[in-house]
N, C-alpha and C positions, 0 to 999 in steps of 0.2 A: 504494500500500500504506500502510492506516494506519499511525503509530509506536505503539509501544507506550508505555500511560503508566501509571503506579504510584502508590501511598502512601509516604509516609516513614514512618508510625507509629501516630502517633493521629488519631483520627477525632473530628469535630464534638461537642459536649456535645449532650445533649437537655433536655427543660423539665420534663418528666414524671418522676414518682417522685423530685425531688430531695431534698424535705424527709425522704424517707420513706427513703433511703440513705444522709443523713446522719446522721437517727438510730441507724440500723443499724451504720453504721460508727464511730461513738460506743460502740458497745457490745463490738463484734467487728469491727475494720475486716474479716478476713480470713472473715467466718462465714457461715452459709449465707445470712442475710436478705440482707446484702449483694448475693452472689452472685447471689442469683435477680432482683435488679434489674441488675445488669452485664451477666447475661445478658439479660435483655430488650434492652438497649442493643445488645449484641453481637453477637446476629442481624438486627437492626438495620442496623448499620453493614456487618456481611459483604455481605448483601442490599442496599443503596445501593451500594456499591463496585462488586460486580456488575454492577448496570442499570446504571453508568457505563458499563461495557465497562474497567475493570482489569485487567491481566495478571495482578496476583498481586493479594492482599487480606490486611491486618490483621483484627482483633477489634475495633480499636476505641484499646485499651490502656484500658478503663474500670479495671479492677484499679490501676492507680495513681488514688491515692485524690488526693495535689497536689503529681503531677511528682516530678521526684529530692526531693522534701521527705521523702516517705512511705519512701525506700530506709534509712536508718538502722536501722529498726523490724525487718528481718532481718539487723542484724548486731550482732556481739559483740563485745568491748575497747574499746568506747567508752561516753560517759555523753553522753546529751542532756540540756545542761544551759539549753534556750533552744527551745522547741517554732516553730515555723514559724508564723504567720498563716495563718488560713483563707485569705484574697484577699490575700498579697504585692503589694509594689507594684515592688521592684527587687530589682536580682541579691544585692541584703545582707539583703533579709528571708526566707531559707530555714532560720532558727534561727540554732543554733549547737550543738557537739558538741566535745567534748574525747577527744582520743584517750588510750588511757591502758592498753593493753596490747595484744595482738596480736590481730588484726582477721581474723572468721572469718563466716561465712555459714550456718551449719549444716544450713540447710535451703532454699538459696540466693535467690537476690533474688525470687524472685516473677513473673520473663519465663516462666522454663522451665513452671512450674507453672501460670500459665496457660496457655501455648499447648498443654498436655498435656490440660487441661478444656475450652477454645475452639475445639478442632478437631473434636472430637463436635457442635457446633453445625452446622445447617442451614447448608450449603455450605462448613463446615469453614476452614479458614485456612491460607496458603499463605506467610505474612510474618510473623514475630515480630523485635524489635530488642530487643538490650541496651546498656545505655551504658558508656564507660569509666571507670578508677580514679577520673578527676580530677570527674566528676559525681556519682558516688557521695559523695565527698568535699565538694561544693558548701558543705555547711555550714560546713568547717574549712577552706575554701581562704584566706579571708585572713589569718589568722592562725598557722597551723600545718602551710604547707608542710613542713621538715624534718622532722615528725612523717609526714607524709603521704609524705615519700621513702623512709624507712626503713620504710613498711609497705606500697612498693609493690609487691614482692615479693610478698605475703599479697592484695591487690588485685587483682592481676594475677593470681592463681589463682583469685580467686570468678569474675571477669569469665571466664576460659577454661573452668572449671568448667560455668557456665550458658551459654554457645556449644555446648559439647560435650553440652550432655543435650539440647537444644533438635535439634543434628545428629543426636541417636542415636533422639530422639522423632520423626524423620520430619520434622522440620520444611523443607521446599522453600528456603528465604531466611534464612539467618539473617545479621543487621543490627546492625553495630557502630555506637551512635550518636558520634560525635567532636567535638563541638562546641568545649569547650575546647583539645585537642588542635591545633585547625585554626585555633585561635586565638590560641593562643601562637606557632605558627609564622609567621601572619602578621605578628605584633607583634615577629616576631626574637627571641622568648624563649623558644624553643626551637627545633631544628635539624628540617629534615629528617629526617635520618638517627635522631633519636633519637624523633621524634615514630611514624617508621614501625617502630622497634624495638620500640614500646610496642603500638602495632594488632598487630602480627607476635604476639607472645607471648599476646596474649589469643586472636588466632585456632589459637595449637599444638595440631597432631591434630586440628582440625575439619575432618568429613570427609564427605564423601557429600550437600553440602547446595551451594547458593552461597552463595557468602560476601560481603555486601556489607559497605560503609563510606561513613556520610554524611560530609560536611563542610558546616560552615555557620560563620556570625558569631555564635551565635546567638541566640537570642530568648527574651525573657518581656515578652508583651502586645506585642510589635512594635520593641521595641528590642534591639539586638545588644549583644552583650557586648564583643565587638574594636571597639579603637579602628581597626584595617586595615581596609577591607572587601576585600577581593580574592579571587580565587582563583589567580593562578597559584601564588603560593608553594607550591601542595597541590598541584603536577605532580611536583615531586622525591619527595614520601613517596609518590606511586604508582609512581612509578617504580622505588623501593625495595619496592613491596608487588608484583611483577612475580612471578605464581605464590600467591601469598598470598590475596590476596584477586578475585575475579569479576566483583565489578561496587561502581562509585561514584557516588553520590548526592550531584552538589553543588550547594549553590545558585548561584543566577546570575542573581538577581533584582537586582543594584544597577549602574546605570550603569558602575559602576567593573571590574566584574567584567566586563559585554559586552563591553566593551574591551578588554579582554587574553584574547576567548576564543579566539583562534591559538594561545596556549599550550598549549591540551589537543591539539593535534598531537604533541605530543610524550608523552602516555600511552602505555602499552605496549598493543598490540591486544588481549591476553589481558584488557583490562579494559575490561569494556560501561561502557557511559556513560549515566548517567541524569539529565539535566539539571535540576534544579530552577528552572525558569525563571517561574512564577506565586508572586507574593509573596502567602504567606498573610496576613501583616499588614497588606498599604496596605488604605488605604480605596476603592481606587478596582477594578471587576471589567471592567476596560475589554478588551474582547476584541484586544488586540495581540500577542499572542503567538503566533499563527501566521507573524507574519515575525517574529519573533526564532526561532522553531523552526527557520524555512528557514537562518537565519541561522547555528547552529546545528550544522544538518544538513551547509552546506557545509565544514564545518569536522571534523566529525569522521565522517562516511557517517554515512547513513540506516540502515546493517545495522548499527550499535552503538549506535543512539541510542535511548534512550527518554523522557520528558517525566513530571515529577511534580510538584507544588511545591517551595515551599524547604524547609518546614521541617512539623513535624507540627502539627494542628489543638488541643492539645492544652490551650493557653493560650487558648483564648478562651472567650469565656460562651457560653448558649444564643442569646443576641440577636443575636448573631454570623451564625447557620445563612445564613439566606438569603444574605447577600453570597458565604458560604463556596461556596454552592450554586452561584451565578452563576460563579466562578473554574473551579471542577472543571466546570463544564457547557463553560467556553470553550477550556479545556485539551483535555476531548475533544474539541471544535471541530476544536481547532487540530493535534492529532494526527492526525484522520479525513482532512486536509484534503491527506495525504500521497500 
């Protein structure tokens, strides 16, 4: 029996209509020119996901114009006083934003509101993700944590706000991104127990959907953010999300992390397991991951296990595609091979 294998999020860029979308979105990032090239992309990506043979499938996320850089742009009580770089090169060039009254969403981040326009699309969409407080925040994280604790209250309701229209729009998957979260905890700078209090309240009242959560190091251009690379530290905040959340999407692409994967014996059964075990970043599309799947598989049964990459396609160029292609082509390899 095949395993089933998944997306995390975003899907590959394309080459076509770039010039002609960035004009667009110069004028109106959110306006119909835009739109109607997203949507080309869109059906697109649904339709590749598909031929893959995907259990569930994203849109793409073309609607994020550059990554958590464009999330400020729907929200209110703060001044962007430091616009982001077209092409960033590290986790410091995402601008900068001053907080400066209380932080409100009005019309919320822009997940739910696509996947409510992306699911009318030829073969429809079955995965939407949101991310937490602390990527929303990416631009003020260095400087203006205690600003960012006293509004995490107000964060922690847009984040649950847009889970719950995403559940109520029918959406199959909805996907709490954790990157930072899973980051602090491995670096000891934050607990367990407080890391999963934070997932717990973004997911309240989210109902009638699955409820995933990634974990990753994570990435822009192929570098993590944690100075940790691990994953067992992220067994105790599931174990605290026992009932909470469905299913977890972790990676498990760094030597370091193989090595402690006895530890996910101790997940709670209630929670499927989706191993991110093909690194979207190396350079190398070297088909070994069917024994690391077995490897894997003996560790947590073949009936909870599903196979995606680490992390979303999201950060890389057009130039990128073919390598990208060769990984996901060896991923379903390496799942059929069950």
């Amino acid at each position: 029996m095949a395993l089933p294998i998944t997306v995390v999020g975003s899907w590959w860029p394309y080459d076509d209509h770039t010039d002609e979308l960035a004009r667009a979105r110069r004028e109106d990032p959110t306006g119909d020119a835009a739109r109607k090239i997203t949507d080309i992309w869109a059906t697109r990506a649904i339709r590749e996901q598909r031929e893959f043979g995907f259990a569930e499938w994203t849109s793409g996320e073309y609607f994020v114009e550059n990554f958590v850089a464009t999330l400020p742009r729907y929200l209110t009580g703060l001044t962007v006083d430091a616009a982001p770089p077209f092409e960033e090169y590290d986790y410091d060039d995402f601008g900068h934003l001053t907080i400066d009254g209380p932080i409100a969403a009005p019309g919320g981040l822009g997940y739910a509101a696509a996947y409510e326009h992306d699911r009318t699309l030829p073969g429809g969409v079955t995965k939407a993700t949101v991310v937490t407080p602390f990527e929303i925040m990416v631009p003020a994280l260095l400087d203006q944590q205690d600003a960012i604790d006293r509004a995490m209250p107000d964060l922690l309701a847009i984040v649950n706000t847009e889970l719950r229209r995403l559940a109520a729009a029918g959406c199959p998957h909805v996907q709490l991104d954790a990157p930072i979260i899973a980051t602090l905890v491995n670096e000891g700078r934050m607990t367990a127990e407080a890391g999963a209090g934070l997932i717990a309240a973004c997911f309240d009242g989210v109902e009638g959907t699955t409820r995933g959560v990634h974990f990753c190091n994570g990435n822009n251009k192929g570098r993590p953010i944690s100075s940790v690379l691990r994953l067992a530290p992220w067994v105790p905040i599931l174990q605290r999300l026992d009932g909470v959340v469905d299913d977890a999407l972790l990676e498990a692409t760094y030597w370091s992390e193989w090595a402690e994967r006895e530890a996910l014996k101790d997940v709670p059964r209630s929670i499927a397991l989706t191993v991110g075990l093909v690194d979207e970043a190396d350079y190398s599309p070297m088909p070994v991951w069917k024994i690391r799947a077995a490897g894997w598989a003996e560790v947590v049964g073949e009936d909870r296990l599903r196979l995606s990459m680490s992390c979303g396609f999201g950060r890389h160029g057009a130039a990128d595609r073919a390598l990208l292609e060769q990984k996901v082509t060896n991923l379903a390899e390496a799942a059929a091979g069950f």
